[in-house]
N, C-alpha and C positions, 0 to 999 in steps of 0.2 A: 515530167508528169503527163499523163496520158488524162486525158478528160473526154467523157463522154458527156454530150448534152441530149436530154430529149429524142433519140433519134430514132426513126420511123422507116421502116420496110417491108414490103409487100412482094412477094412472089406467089405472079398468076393471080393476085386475086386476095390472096392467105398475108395473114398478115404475122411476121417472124417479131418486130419487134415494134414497140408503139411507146413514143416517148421514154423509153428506155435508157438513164442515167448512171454513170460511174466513175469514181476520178480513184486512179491508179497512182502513187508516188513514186517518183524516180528510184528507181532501185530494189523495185519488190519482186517478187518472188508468186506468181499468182497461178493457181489452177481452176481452166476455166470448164465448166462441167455442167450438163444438163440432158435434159433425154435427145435420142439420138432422132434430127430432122426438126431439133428445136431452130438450130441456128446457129450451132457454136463457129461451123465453117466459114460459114456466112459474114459472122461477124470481122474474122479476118480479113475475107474479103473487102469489107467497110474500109476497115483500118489502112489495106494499103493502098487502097484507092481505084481497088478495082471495081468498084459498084458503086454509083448514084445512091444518094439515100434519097425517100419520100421528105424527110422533113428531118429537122434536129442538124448536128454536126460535132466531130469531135474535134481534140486540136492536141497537137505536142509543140515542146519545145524547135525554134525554128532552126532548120540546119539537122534535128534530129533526123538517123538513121533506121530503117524497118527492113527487118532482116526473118527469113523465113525458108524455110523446107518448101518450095512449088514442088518440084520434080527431081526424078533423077537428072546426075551429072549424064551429057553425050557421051557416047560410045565414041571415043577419040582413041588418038596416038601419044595423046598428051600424058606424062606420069600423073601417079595420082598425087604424089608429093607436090605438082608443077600446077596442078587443080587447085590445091587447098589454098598454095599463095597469091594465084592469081585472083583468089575471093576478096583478097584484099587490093581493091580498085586504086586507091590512093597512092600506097607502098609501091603499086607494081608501075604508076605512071611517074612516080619522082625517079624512080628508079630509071627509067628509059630516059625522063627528061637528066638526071644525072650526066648520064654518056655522050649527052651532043650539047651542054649546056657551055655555051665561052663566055659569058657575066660573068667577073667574079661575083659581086652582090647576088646574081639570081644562085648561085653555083652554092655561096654559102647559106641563102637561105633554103635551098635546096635538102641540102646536109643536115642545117642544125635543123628540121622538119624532121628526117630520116631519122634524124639521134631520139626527135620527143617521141613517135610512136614505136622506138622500140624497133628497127625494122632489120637488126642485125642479126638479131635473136630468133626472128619470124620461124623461118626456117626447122630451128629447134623446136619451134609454140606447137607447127603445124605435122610436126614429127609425131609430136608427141600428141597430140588431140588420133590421127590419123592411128595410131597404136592403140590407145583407150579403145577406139571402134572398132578393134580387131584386126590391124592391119599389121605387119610384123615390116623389118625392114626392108628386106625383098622386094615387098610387095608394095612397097611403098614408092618404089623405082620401075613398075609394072604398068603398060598404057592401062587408060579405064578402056578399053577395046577388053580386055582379058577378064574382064567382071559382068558379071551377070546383071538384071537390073538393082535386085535387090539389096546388092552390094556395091554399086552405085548410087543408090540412095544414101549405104552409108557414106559414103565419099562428100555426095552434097551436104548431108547433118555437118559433117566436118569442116567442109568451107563455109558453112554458116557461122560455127564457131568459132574459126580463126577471125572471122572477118569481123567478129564480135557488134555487130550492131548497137544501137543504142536501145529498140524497143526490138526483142527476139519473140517471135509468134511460130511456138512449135504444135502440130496437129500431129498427136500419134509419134509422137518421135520414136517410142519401142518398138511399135511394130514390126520392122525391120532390123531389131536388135535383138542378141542372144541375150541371157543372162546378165553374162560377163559384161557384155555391153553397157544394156540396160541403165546397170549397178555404178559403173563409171560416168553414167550422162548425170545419172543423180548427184554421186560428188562432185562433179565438174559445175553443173548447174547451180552447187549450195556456193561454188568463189565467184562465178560469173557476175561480174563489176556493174552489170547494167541490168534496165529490167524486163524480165519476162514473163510471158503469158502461153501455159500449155494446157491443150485440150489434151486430154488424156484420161482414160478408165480403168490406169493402172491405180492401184489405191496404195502402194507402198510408196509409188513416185509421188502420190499426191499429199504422201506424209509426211517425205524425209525431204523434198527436194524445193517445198511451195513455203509460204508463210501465210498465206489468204488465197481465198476459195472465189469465186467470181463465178454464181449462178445464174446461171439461166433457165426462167421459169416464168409461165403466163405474157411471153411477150418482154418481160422486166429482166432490168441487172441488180442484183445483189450481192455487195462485196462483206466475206464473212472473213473476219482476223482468227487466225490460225489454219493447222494442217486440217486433212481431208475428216479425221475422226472425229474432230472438234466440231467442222459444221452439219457434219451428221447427227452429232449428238445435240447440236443447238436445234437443227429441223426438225428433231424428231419432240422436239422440244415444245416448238411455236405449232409442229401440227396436231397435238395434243389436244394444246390449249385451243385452238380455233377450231378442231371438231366439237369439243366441249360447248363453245359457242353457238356452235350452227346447229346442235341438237336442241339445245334449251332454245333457242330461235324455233326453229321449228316444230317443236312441243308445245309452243305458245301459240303459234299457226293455227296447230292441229287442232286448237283448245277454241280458237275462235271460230275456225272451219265448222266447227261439229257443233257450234251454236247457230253458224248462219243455217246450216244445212236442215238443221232440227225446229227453227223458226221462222226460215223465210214467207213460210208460206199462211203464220199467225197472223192475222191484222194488228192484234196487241205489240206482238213483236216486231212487227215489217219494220219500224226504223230502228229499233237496235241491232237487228239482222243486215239491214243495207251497211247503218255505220262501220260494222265488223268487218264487212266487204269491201267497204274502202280503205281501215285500215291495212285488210290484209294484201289489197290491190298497190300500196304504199311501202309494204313494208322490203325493206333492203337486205335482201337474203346474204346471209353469209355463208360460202359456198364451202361445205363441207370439204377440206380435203383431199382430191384424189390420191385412191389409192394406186400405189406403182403398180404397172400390170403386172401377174404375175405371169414371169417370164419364166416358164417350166419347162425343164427337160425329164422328161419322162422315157426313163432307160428299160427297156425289157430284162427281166430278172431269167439268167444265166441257171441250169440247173446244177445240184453240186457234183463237184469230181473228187477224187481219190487224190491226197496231194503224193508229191507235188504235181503241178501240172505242166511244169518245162525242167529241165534239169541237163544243165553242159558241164562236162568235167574235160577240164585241155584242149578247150575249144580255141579254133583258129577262127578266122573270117578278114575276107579282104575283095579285091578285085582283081582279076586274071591270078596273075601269082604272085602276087603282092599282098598280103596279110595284112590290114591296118590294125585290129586287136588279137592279138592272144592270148595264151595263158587263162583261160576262160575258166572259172570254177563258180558258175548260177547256179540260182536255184529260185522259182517261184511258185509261189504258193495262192491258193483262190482267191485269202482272204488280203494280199498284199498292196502296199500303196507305193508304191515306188517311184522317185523323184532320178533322173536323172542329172547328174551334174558333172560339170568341165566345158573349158575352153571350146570356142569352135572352131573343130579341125581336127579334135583330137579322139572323133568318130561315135558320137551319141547319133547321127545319123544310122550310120554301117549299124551297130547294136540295133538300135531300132525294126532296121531291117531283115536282120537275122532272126529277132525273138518274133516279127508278122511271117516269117515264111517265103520272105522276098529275097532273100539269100540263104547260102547253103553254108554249113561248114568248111573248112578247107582242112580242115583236121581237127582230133578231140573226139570225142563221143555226146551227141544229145538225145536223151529222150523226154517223149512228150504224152501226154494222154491220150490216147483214140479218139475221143468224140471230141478232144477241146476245137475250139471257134474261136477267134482271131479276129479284132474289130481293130482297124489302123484310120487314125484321121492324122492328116498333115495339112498344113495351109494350100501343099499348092491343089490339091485335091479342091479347095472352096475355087480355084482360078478355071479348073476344068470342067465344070457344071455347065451343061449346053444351056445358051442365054436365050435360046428362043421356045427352048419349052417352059410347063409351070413346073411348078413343085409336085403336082397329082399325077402330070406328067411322069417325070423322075422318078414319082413311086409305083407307077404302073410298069414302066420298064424292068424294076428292081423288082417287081412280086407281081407277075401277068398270074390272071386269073382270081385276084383279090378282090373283092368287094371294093366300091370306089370311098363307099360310107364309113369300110374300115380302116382304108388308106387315110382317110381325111381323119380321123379321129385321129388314128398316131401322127399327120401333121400338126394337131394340135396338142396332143403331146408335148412337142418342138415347140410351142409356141408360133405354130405358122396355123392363124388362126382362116376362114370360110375366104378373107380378100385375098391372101399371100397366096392359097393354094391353088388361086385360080391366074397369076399373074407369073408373068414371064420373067425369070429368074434373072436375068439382064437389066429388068427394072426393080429388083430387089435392093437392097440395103446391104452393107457389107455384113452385118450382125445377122442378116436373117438367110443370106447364101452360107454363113459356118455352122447355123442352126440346120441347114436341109444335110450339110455334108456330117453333122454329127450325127444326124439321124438316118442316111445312108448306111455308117460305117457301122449304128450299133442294131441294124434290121434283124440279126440272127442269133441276136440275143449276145454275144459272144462271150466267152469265160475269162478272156483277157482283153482288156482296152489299153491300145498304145493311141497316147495322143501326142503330138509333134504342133507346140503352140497352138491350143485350142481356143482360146480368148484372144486371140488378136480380131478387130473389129467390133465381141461383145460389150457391150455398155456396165456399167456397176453394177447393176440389178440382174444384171444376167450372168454377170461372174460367179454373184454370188448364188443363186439359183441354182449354176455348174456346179458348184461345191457343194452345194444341198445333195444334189442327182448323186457326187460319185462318191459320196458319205453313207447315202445309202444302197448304194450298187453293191450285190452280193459275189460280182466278180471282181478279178485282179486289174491294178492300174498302175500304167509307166507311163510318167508324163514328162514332157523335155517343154520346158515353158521358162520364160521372162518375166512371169507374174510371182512373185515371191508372198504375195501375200495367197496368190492357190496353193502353191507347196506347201506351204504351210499349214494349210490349213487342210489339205488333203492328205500328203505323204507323211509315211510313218517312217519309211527306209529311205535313205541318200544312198546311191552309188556314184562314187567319182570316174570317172573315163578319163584318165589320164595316162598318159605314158606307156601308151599300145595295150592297154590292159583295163580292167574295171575291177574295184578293190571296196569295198564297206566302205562310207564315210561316218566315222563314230560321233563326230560332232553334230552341231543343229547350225542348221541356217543362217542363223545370225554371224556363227563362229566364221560358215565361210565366205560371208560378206563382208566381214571384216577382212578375213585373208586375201580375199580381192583385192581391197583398196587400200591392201598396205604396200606401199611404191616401192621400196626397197626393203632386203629382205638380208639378213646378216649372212656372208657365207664366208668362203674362203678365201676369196683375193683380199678380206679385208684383214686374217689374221697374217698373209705371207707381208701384209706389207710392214715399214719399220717403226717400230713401236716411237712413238714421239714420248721427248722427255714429261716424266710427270707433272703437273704445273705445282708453283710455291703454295701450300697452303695458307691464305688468306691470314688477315689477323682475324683476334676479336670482336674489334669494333665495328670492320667488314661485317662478317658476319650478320651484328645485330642489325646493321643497315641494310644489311639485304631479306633479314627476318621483317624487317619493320615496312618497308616497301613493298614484300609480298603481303604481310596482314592488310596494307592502306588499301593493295590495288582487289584484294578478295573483298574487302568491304565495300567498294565501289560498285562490285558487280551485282551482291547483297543487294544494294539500294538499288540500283537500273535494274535488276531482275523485278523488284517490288512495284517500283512503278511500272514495269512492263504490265504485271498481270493485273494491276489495276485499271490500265489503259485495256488491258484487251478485255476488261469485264464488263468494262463502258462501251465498249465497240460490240460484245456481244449482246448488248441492252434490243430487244427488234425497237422499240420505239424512236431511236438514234434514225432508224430507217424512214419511218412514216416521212417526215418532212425532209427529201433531200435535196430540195430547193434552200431552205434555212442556210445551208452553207457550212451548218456545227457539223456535220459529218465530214468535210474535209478538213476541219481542222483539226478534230480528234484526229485522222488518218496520218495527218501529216506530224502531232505530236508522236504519235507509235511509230514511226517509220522514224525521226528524231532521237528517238528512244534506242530503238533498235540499233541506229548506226554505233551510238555513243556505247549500247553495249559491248555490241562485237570489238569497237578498239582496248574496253576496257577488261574483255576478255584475253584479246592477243598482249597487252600489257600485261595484264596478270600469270600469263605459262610466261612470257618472256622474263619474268621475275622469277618466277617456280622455277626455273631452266636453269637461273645462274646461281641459284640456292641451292639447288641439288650441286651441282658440279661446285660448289665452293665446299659444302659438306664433304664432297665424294675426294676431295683432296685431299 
């Protein structure tokens, strides 16, 4: 159990966190979220011990392990397979003490250690985490000298999770992940045995991957039970009701105000006028609210064209003379939303690059519109932003001769409001350097927007803002992103890039997230192999035995499911909050996290029943 007590921190001056309380249970599952420079990084920092606190202090179990993404893996000679195991500091030092060990006693206690964590298997664990992240076998026997940084990050994600800590603190763990990726941290994340706390502004990770929300707001931690929708809808809930408050508060104000104001200066009235003034001098404002900024993107509207406005029939495309796609039959239209999708490697990059004009055909025929305009943002475009100019800067280079009055208005546009445009891009934020580069890439209005992961660094509020902007942007959009909840909510068309070629995907989203994280996949070596003899069909009284243990263990999950949502209805209570010194709020925590274990076994009991029923039927 992770325990926060009271704990107080200051930078420069600013105070991030003040008395700030939370107790975490062993084994949860938590997303930790709040606006960006609140402190969420910070607080990690806390946690592993890398910052002094002002006051307060947390505490874990002793002997626990804290395991995290700092940086990328070194640019070594070392394989990446050879990285992943060495994450595991214990395995790799019994192992060495193993080979020069002459006790028999220490040699056996050596062994029977190596037997409890498993450390035969490693190998296979770290195969296989290393694959999930996109790494194939090859490549798995390749120095990290041969990867890039960003693919070195994945490498360290990876020896994070073999090494399995006991408290895992991920910042951004997508950001440097494809889709594909993404998609597999989530399922990996929902069996990971211990617990974890991720800062993250992906909203599909923070619904499929979390169980509790862990905000940060006004300096305070507040821990909400359930995924990221649930505590939206609970906030959106409590901030209702306490503007409600703070109006009729201040309607009462306003009512005494405008009696002092109207009689202070009556003799009759002087002391019912003063009294009003000292109540109102007294009284405890209850602070409206803040509203989210709104974080706007504001896209220049495209004029219209004749469609289509790109069109490839037989198209090639590749590098020197090597073709990575062919067989090419597009077609895009002004009004189209297009999501791209597939494996990385299997060249939504190269595509990308051919429909901006950064590559050419290598065969096939395309034609395009006359006047159409071409707007490409990519991540690494936010890394090439000279850091020592500002943002008014950047936009007087992009449009010399422009009013400076009119430049700053379309930074505000972006949401780069009179301080950002005046400040040197190197001291920016990572959310407000992908806001200057969005607004770089869409200056000329463009008829087609290619974006190449455009939310990596934006916060919730600005995700969703993006999705407002290209909902209503009159131009076309291809987007290649990680964020499954913009797809969605943006893209109308899937195309898959698979297998040197780009094909319709007829299904939705959901369909091919499922096909992702289905691990095995029925083909042919399994029908060449020898059919095994059919098994005896069961008796009768089998049977009912096994009808009767699957009803008991369904009803089981009935009732743990009932008391779940009655525990999480008492956790969703805000008054549970007011008093967290009381101590009832850890023990509610600790009954739902009780709850929850006893379900999940009584879940894996019940398919393990369902499994031998069917296959006793099927005989």
């Amino acid at each position: 159990m992770l325990r926060i007590s009271n704990i107080s921190y200051s930078v420069e001056g600013r105070p991030l966190f003040e008395e700030a309380s939370a107790v975490i249970p062993d084994g949860h599952k938590v997303g930790l979220v709040g606006r960006n420079g609140a402190g969420k990084t910070t607080l990690f920092k806390i946690i592993r011990g890398e910052l002094a606190l002002d006051g307060g202090d947390f505490s874990l179990p002793s002997r626990a392990k804290i395991g995290g993404v700092a940086q990328e893996v070194p640019s070594s000679s070392t394989s990446l397979l050879d990285t992943v195991l060495a994450a595991d500091t214990e395995r790799a030092s019994l192992l060495a003490e193993a080979e020069t060990a002459t006790d028999p006693t220490r040699i056996a206690d050596v062994q029977t250690r190596l037997a409890d964590i498993d450390a035969w298997s490693a190998e296979g664990r770290a195969a296989s985490i290393l694959k999930g992240l996109g790494f194939d076998d090859a490549e798995q026997q390749m120095p990290c000298s041969d990867f890039s940084g960003g693919w070195r990050m994945r490498v360290a994600l990876a020896a994070v999770l073999f090494a399995q800590p006991d408290l895992l603190l991920l910042d951004e763990p997508t950001n440097y992940l494809d889709l594909e990726g993404a998609l597999w941290l989530e399922a990996y994340l929902g069996k990971y045995p211990h617990t974890v706390i991720i800062i993250s502004h992906d909203r599909g990770l923070l619904n499929r991957a979390v169980g509790a929300i862990l905000h940060l707001e006004d300096r305070k931690l507040t821990l909400y039970q359930g995924p990221y929708d649930q505590f939206a809808r609970q906030r959106a809930e409590q901030r209702a009701v306490q503007a409600a408050m703070a109006k009729k508060q201040q309607a009462r104000r306003d009512h005494m105000q405008a009696f002092v104001d109207r009689f202070k200066a009556k003799a009759s009235k002087a002391k019912q006028a003063q009294s009003r003034l000292k109540m109102i001098e007294k009284m405890d404002m209850i602070a409206s609210p803040e509203q989210a900024a709104k974080r706007v993107f504001t896209f220049p509207e495209p004029e219209e064209l004749s469609p289509p406005i790109i069109s490839i029939e037989g198209g090639a495309v590749g590098y020197t003379d090597t073709p990575v796609l062919s067989r090419l039959n597009l077609r895009i239209d002004q009004d189209d939303r297009i999501a791209l999708l597939g494996k990385n490697g299997q060249g939504k990059s190269t595509l990308s690059k051919l429909l901006s004009g950064r590559l050419n055909l290598m065969g096939g025929k395309s034609v395009q519109s006359n006047k159409l305009r071409i707007g490409f943002f990519a991540q690494h475009q936010v890394e090439e932003l000279n850091v020592d100019d500002t943002p008014l800067q950047h936009m007087i280079s992009a449009r010399p001769g422009v009013m400076p009055s009119k430049l700053r208005a379309q930074l505000a546009g972006f949401g780069l409001g009179p301080d950002q445009a005046e400040t040197e891009v190197g001291r920016l934020s990572g959310g407000q350097k992908a806001r200057l580069s969005l607004l770089l890439a869409t200056l000329d209005a463009p008829h087609l927007l290619i974006l190449d992961e455009p939310t990596n660094h934006l916060d919730i509020e600005s995700r969703e803002a993006l999705v407002e902007a290209l909902t209503a942007y009159s131009g076309a959009v291809i987007l290649v992103s990680h964020d499954m909840h913009l797809l969605s909510m943006v893209a109308d068309r899937l195309w898959l890039v698979s297998n040197g070629t780009v094909t319709p995907y007829d299904d939705d989203l959901e369909a091919y997230r499922k096909m992702l994280l289905t691990v095995e996949k029925p083909g042919s070596k399994q029908s060449k192999k020898t059919a095994e003899p059919k098994p005896k069909r069961p008796s009768r009284d089998a049977l009912l035995a096994l009808k009767s243990e699957t009803r008991k263990s369904e009803a089981r999950v009935e009732k743990l499911n009932e008391m779940r949502e009655k525990l999480a209805k008492k956790l969703a209570d805000p008054a549970l909050y007011e008093d967290a010194k009381s101590g009832e709020l850890e023990v509610w925590n600790r009954k739902y996290a009780e709850v929850m274990e006893a379900l999940e076994r009584a879940e894996a009991l019940w398919m393990t029943a369902l499994e031998k029923l069917e296959k006793a039927e099927a005989a």
